[in-house]
LOBAKOL-698082 format. One line per field, with one value per atom (N, C-alpha, C, CB): residue number from 0; residue in three letters; atom name; x, y, z. Coordinates in steps of 0.001 Angstrom, whole numbers, plus 500000, padded with zeros to 6 digits. Glycine has a CB too. Layout:
N
nr [NUM, ...]
rest [ALA, ...]
atom [CA, ...]
px [X, ...]
py [Y, ...]
pz [Z, ...]
//
This chain:
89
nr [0, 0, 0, 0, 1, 1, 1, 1, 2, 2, 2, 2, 3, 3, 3, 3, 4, 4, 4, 4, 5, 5, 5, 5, 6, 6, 6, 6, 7, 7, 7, 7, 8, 8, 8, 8, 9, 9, 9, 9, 10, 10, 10, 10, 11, 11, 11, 11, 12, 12, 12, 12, 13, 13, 13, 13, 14, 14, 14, 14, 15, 15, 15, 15, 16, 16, 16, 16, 17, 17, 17, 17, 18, 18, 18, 18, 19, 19, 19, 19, 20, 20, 20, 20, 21, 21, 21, 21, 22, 22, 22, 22, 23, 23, 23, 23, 24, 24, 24, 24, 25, 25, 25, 25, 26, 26, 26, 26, 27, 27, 27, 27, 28, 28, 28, 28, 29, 29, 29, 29, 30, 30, 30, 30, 31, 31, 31, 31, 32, 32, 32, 32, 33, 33, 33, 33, 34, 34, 34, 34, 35, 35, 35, 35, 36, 36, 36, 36, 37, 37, 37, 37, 38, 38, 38, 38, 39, 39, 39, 39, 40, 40, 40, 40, 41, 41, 41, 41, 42, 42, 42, 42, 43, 43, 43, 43, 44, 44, 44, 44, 45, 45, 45, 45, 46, 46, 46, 46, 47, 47, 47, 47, 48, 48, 48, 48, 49, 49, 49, 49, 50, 50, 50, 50, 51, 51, 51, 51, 52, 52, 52, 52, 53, 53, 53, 53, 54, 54, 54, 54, 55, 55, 55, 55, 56, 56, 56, 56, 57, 57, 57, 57, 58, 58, 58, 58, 59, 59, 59, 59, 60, 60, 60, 60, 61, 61, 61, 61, 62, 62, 62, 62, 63, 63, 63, 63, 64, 64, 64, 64, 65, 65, 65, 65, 66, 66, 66, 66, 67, 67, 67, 67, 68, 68, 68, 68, 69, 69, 69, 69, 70, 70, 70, 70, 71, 71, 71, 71, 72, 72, 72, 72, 73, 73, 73, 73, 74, 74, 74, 74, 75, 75, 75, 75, 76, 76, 76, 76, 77, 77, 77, 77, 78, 78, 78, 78, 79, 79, 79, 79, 80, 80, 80, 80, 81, 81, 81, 81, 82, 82, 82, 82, 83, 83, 83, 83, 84, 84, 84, 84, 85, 85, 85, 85, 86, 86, 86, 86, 87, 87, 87, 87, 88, 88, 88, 88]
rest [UNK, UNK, UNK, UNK, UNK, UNK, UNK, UNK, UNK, UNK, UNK, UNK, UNK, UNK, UNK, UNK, UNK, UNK, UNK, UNK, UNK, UNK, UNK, UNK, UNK, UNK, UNK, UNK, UNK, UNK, UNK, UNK, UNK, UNK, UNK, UNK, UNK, UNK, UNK, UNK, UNK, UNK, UNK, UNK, UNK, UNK, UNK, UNK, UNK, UNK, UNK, UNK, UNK, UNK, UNK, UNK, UNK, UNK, UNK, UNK, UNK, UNK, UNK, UNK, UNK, UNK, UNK, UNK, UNK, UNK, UNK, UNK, UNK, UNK, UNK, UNK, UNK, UNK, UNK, UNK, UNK, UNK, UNK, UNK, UNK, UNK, UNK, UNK, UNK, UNK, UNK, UNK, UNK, UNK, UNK, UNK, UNK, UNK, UNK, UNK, UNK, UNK, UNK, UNK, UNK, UNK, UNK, UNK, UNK, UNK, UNK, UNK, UNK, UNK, UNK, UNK, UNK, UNK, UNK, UNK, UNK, UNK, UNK, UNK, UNK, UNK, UNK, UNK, UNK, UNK, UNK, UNK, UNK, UNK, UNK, UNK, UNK, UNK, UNK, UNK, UNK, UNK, UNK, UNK, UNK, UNK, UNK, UNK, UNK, UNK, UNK, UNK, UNK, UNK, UNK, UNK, UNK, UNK, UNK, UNK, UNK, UNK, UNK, UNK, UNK, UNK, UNK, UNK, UNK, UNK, UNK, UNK, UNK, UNK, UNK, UNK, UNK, UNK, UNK, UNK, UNK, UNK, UNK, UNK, UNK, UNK, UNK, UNK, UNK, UNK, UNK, UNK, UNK, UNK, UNK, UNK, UNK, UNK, UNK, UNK, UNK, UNK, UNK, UNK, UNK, UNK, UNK, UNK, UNK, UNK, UNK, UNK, UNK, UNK, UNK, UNK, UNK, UNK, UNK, UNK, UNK, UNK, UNK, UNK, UNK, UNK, UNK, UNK, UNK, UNK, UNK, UNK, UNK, UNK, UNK, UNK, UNK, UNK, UNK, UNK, UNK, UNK, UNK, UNK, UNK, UNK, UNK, UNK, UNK, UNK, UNK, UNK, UNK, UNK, UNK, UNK, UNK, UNK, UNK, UNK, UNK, UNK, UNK, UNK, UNK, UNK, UNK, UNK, UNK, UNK, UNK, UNK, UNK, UNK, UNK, UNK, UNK, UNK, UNK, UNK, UNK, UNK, UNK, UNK, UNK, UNK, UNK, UNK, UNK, UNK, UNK, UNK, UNK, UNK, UNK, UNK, UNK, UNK, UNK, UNK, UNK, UNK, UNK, UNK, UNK, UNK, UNK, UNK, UNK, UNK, UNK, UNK, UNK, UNK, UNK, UNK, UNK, UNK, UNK, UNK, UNK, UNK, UNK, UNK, UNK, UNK, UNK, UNK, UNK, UNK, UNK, UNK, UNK, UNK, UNK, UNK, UNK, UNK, UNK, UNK, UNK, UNK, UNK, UNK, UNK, UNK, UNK, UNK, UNK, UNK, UNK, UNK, UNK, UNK, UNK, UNK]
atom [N, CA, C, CB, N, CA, C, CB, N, CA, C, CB, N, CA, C, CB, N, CA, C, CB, N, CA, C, CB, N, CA, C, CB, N, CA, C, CB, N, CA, C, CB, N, CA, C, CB, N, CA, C, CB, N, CA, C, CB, N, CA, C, CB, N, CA, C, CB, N, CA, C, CB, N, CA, C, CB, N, CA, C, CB, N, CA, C, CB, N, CA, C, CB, N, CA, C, CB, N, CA, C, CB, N, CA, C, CB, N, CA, C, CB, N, CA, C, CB, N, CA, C, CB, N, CA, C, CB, N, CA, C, CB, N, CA, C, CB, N, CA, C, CB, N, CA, C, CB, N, CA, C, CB, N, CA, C, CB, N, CA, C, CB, N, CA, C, CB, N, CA, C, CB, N, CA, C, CB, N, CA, C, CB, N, CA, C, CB, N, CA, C, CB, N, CA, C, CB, N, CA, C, CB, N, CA, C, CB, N, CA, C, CB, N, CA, C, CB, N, CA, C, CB, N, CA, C, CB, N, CA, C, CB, N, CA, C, CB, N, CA, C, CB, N, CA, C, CB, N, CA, C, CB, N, CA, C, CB, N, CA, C, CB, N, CA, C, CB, N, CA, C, CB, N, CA, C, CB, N, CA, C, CB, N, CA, C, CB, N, CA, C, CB, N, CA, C, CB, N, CA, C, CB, N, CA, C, CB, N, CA, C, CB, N, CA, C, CB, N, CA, C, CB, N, CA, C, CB, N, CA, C, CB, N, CA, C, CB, N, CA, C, CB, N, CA, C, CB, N, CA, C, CB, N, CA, C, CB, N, CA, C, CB, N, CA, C, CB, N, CA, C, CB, N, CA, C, CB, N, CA, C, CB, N, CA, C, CB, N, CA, C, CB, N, CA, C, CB, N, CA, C, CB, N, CA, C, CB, N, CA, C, CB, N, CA, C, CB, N, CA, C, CB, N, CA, C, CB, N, CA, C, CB, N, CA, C, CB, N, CA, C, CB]
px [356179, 356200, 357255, 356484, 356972, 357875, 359300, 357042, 359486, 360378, 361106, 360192, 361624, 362412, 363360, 363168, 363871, 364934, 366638, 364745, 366459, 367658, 367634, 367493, 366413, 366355, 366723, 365107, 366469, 366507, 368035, 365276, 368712, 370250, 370778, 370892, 370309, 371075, 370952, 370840, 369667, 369626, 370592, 368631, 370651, 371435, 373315, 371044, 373096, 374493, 375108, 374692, 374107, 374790, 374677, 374320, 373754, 373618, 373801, 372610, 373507, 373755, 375642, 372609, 375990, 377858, 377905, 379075, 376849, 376861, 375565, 377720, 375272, 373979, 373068, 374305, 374232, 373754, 373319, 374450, 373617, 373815, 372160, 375611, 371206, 369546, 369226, 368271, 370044, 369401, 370315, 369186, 370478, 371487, 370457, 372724, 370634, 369652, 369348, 370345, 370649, 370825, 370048, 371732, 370778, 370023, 368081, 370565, 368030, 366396, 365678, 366324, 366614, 365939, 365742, 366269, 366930, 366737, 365591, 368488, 365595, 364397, 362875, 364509, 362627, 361840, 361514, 361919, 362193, 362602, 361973, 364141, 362203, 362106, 360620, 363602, 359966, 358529, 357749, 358151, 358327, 357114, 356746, 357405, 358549, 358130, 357185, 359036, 357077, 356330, 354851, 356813, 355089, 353379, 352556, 353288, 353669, 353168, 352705, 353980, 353534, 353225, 352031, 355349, 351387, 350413, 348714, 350845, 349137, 348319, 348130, 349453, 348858, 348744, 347671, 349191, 347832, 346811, 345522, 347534, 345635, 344321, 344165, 344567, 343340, 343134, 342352, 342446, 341289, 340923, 341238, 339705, 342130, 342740, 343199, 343953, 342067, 342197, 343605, 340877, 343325, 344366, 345314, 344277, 345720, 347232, 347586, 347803, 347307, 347635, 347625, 346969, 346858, 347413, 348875, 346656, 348968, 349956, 351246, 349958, 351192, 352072, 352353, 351640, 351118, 351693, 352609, 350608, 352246, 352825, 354603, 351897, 354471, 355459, 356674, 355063, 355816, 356035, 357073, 354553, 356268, 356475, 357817, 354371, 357787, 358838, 360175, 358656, 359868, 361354, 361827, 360904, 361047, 360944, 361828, 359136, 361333, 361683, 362917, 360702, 363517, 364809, 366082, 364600, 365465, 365962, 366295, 364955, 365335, 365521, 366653, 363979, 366683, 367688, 368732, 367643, 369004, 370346, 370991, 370579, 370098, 370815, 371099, 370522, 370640, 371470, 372451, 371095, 372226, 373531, 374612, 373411, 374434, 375843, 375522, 376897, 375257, 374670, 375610, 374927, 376831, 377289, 376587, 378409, 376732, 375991, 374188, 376035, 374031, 372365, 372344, 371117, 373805, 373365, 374074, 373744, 374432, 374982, 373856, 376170, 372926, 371820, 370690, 371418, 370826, 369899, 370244, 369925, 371572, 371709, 371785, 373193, 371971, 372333, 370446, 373710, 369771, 368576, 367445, 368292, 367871, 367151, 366075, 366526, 366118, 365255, 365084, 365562, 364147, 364007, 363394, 363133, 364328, 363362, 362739, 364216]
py [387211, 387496, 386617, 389002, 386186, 385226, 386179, 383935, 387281, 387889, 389147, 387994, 388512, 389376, 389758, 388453, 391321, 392063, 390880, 393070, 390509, 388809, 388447, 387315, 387533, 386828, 387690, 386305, 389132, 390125, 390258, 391828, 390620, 390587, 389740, 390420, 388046, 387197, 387571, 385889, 387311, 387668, 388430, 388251, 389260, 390379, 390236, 391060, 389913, 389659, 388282, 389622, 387209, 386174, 386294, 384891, 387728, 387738, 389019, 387212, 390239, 391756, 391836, 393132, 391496, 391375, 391831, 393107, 392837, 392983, 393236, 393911, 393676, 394001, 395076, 394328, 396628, 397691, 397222, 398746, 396592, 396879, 395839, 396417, 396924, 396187, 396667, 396657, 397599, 397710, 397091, 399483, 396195, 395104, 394870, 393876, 394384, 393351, 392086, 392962, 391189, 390034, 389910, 389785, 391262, 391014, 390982, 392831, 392150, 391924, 390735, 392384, 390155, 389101, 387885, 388852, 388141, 386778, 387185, 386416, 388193, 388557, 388420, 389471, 388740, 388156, 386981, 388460, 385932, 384592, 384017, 384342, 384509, 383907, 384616, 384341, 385534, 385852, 384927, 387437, 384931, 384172, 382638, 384151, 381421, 380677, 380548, 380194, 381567, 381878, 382074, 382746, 382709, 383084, 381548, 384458, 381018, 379476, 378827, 378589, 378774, 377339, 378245, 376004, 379533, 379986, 379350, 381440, 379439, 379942, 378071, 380995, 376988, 376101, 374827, 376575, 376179, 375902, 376714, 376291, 377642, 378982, 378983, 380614, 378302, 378092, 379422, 376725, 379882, 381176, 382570, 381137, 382248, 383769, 384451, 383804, 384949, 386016, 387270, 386848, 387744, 388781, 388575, 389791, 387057, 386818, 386279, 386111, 385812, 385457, 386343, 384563, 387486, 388365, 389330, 388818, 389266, 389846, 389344, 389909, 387426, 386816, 387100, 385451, 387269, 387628, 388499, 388350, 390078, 391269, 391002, 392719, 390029, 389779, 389031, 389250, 387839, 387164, 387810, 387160, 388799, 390009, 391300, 391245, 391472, 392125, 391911, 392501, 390525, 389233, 389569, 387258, 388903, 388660, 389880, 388755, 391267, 392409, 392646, 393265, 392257, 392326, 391729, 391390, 390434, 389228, 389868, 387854, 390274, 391014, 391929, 392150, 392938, 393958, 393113, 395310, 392242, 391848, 391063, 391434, 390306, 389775, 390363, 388977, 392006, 392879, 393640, 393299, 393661, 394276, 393407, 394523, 392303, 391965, 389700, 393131, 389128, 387871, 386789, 387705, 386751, 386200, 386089, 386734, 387365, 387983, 387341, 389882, 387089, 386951, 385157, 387823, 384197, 382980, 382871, 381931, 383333, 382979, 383102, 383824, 383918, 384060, 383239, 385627, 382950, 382010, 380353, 382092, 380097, 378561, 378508, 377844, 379847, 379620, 379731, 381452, 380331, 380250, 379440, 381279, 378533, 377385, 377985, 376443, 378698, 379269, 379296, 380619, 378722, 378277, 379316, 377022, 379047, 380298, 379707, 381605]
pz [316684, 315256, 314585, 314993, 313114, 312884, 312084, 311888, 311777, 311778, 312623, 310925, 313271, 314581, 313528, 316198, 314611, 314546, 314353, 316083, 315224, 314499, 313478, 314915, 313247, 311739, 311108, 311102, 310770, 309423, 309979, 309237, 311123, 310985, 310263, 312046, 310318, 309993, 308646, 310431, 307985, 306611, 305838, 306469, 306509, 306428, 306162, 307817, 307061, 307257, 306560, 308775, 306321, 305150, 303762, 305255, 303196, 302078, 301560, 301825, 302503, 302032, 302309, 303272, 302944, 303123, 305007, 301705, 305527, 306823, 307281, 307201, 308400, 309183, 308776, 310484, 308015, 307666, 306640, 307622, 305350, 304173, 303715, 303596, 304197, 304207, 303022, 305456, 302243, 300729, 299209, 300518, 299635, 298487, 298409, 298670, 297087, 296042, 296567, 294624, 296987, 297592, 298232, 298126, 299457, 301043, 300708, 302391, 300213, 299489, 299228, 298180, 298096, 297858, 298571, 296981, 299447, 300599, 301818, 301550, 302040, 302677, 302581, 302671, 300885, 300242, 299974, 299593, 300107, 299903, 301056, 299792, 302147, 303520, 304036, 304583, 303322, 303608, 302684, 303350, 301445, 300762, 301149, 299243, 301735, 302181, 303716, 301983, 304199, 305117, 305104, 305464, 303735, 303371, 302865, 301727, 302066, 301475, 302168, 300991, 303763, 304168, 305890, 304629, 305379, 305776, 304966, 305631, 303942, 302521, 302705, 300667, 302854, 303384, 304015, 303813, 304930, 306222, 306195, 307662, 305519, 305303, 304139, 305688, 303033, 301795, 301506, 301502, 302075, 301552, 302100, 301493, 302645, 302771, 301570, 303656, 301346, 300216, 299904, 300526, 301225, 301017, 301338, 301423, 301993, 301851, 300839, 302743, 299981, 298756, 297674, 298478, 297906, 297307, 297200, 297461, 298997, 299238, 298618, 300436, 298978, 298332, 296440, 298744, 295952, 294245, 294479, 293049, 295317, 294881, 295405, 295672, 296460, 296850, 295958, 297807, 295650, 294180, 292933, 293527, 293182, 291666, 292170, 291324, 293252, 293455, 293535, 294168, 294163, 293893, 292584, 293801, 291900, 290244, 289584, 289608, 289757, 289492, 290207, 289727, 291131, 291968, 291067, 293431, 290459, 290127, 288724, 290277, 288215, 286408, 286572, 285681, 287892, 287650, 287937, 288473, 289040, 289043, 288260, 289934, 287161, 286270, 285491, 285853, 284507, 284282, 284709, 284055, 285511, 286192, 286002, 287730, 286936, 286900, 287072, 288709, 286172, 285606, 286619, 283678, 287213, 288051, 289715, 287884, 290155, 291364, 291523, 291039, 289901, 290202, 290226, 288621, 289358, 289471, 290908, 288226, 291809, 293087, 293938, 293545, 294054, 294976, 294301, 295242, 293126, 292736, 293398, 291073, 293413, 293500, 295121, 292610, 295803, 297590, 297853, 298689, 297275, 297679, 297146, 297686, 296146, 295593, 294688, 296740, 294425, 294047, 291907, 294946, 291625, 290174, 289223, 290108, 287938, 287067, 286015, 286356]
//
């Protein structure tokens, strides 16, 4: 499987602050981050896979919605996970 119990530690641990802390925003979104380029370079190679590309919108959209709260919250916190994860708005 391409996400082991590791990878989600690491995730974890370079972006939530430790291993536990799997419900930060951060940690979320880097998690998310690292499925969708996964799903892309699926979606790739499998042009009509229907329902993975669906999956990828909802996935898409939950980022998105992660991303809205943390830039209310707190607008520093959200351009730091934006520029460590390349990620464009």
């Amino acid at each position: 499987m391409y996400l082991t119990k590791e990878i989600k530690g690491d995730i974890f641990t370079k972006h939530g602050g430790n291993i536990a802390n799997t419900g930060s925003a951060e940690g979320q979104i880097a998690l998310f981050t690292f499925r969708i380029s996964h799903l892309t370079e699926h979606l790739k190679r499998n042009r009509k896979d229907y329902n993975t590309e669906r999956s990828l919108v909802l996935l898409v959209g939950k980022r998105r919605r992660l991303l809205d709260y943390l830039k209310k919250k707190d607008i520093n916190r959200y351009r730091e996970i934006i520029k460590e994860l390349g990620i464009r708005k």
